[in-house]
C-alpha positions in Angstrom: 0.0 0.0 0.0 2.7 2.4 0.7 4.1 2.0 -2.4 1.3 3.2 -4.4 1.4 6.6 -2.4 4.8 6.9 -3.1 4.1 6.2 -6.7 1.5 9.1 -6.9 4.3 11.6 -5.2 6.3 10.7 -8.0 4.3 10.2 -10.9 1.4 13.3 -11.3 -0.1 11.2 -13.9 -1.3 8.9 -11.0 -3.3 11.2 -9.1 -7.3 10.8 -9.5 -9.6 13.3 -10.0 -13.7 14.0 -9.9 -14.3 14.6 -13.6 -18.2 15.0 -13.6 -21.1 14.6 -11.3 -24.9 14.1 -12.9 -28.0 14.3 -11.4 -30.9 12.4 -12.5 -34.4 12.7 -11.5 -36.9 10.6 -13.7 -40.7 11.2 -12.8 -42.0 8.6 -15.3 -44.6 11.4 -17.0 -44.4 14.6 -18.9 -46.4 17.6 -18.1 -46.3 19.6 -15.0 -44.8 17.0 -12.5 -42.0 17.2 -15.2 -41.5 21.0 -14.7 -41.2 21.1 -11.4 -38.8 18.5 -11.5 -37.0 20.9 -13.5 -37.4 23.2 -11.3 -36.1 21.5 -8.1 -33.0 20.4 -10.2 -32.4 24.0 -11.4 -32.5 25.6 -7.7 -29.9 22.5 -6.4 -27.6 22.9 -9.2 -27.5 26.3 -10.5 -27.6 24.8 -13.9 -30.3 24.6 -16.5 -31.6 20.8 -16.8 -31.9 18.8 -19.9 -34.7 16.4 -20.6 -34.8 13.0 -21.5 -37.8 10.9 -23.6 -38.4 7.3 -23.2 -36.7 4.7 -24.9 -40.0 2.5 -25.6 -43.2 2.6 -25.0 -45.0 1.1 -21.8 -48.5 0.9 -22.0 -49.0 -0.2 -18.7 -47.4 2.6 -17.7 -48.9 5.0 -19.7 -46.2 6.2 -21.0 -45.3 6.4 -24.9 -42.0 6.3 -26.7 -40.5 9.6 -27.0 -42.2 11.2 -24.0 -40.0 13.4 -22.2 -40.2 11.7 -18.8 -37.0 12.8 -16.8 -34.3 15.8 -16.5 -30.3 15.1 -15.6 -27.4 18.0 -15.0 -24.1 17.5 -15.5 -21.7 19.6 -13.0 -18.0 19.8 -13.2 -14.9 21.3 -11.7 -16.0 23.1 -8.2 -19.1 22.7 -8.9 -19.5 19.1 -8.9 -16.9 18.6 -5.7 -19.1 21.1 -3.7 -22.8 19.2 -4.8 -20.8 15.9 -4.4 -20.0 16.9 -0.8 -24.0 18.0 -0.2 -24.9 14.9 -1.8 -23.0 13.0 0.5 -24.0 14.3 3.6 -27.7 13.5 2.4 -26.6 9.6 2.9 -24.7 10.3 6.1 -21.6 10.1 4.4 -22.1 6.5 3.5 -22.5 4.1 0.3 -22.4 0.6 -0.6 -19.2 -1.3 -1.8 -21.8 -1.9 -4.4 -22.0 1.1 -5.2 -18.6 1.0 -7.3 -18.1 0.0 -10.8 -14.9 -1.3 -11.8 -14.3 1.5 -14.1 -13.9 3.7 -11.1 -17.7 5.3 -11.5 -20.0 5.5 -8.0 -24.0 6.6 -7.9 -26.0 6.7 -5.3 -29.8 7.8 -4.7 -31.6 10.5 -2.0 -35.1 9.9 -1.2 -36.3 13.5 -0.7 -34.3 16.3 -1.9 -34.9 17.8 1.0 -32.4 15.4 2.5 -29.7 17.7 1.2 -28.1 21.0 3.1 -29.2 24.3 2.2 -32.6 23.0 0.7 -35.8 24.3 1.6 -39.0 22.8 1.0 -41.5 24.5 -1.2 -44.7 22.9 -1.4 -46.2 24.5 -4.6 -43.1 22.2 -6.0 -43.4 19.1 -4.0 -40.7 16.6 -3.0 -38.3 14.4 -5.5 -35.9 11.4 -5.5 -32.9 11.5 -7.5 -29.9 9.5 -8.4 -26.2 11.4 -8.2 -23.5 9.7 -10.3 -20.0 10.6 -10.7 -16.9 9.5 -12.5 -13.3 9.5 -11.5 -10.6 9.6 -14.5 -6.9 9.9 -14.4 -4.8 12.4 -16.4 -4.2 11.2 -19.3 -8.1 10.2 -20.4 -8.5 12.6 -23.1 -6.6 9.9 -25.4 -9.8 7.7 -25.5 -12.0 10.8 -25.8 -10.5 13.0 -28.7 -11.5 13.0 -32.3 -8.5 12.7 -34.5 -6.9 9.3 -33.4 -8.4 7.9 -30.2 -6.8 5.0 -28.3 -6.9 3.0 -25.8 -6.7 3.7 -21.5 -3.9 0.8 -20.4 -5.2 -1.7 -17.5 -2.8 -0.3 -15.2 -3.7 3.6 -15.5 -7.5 2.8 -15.4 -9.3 3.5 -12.2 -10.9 0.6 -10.6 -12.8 0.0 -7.7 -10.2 -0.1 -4.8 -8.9 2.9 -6.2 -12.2 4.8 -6.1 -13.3 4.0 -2.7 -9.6 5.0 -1.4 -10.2 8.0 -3.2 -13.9 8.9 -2.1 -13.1 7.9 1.9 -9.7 10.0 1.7 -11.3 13.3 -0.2 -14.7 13.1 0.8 -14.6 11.0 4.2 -17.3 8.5 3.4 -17.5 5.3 4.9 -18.0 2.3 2.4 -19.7 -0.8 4.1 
């Protein structure tokens, strides 16, 4: 163990890093509900909310392919660290082992939005869930990313799961059961 710290001292290329943080909330029907959805995720964020339609159509649900059913943000830099933190605290400051891909992702879901610091409740709006996701990369990820000649991330510089919950207990001091 000690020698992967001293590997990150020397190598900068090493060192992980929050990339992107997106909040989901899906309320499974268009229309009103939808907007204040929008709403809530606005106020939390700071950020304008994009919407997304369903996939296929559900009859049971009544709800019809191409139906804009859900709204998702995408925060990064300070942005993302500081809702990341809120979020957090929303669970107590614990997740799941499960939690963890092995591609170095993490999500997690709050009940009530209300859970979070620094909300208020506003009852013309009403009370969501939502699911927080983030990513942790490397320098160096660009290379799979870019346009003109993309290639491949090695095994070895990859973030996988141990790394990611050292990383999250050390930055952010969660607890992983």
């Amino acid at each position: 163990m000690e020698a992967v710290t001293e590997t990150v001292k020397e190598n900068p290329m090493r060192t992980i890093k929050l990339t992107k943080v997106i909040v989901h909330i899906a309320v499974g029907k268009s229309g009103e509900m939808l907007e204040k959805a929008r709403k809530v995720l606005e106020d939390l964020t700071g950020q304008k909310p994009c919407t997304r339609q369903a996939k296929r159509t559900l009859k049971e649900f009544g709800i019809s392919e191409g139906e804009p059913i859900a709204c998702l943000t995408t925060l990064r830099g300070e942005k993302a660290n500081a809702f990341l933190k809120r979020g957090l605290e929303a669970v107590s400051n614990t997740l799941k082992a499960s939690s963890f891909d092995e591609n170095g992702n993490f999500a997690f879901g709050v009940r009530e939005h209300i859970e979070i610091p620094g909300t208020k409740y506003q009852p013309e709006l009403g009370i969501f869930g939502m699911d927080i996701m983030s990513t942790l990369e490397r320098p160096g990820y660009r290379v799979k990313r870019r346009r003109i000649r993309p290639s491949r991330i090695g095994k070895s510089h990859r973030v996988n799961r141990e790394d990611a919950i050292k990383f999250v207990s050390d930055k952010f001091g969660v607890q992983v059961k």
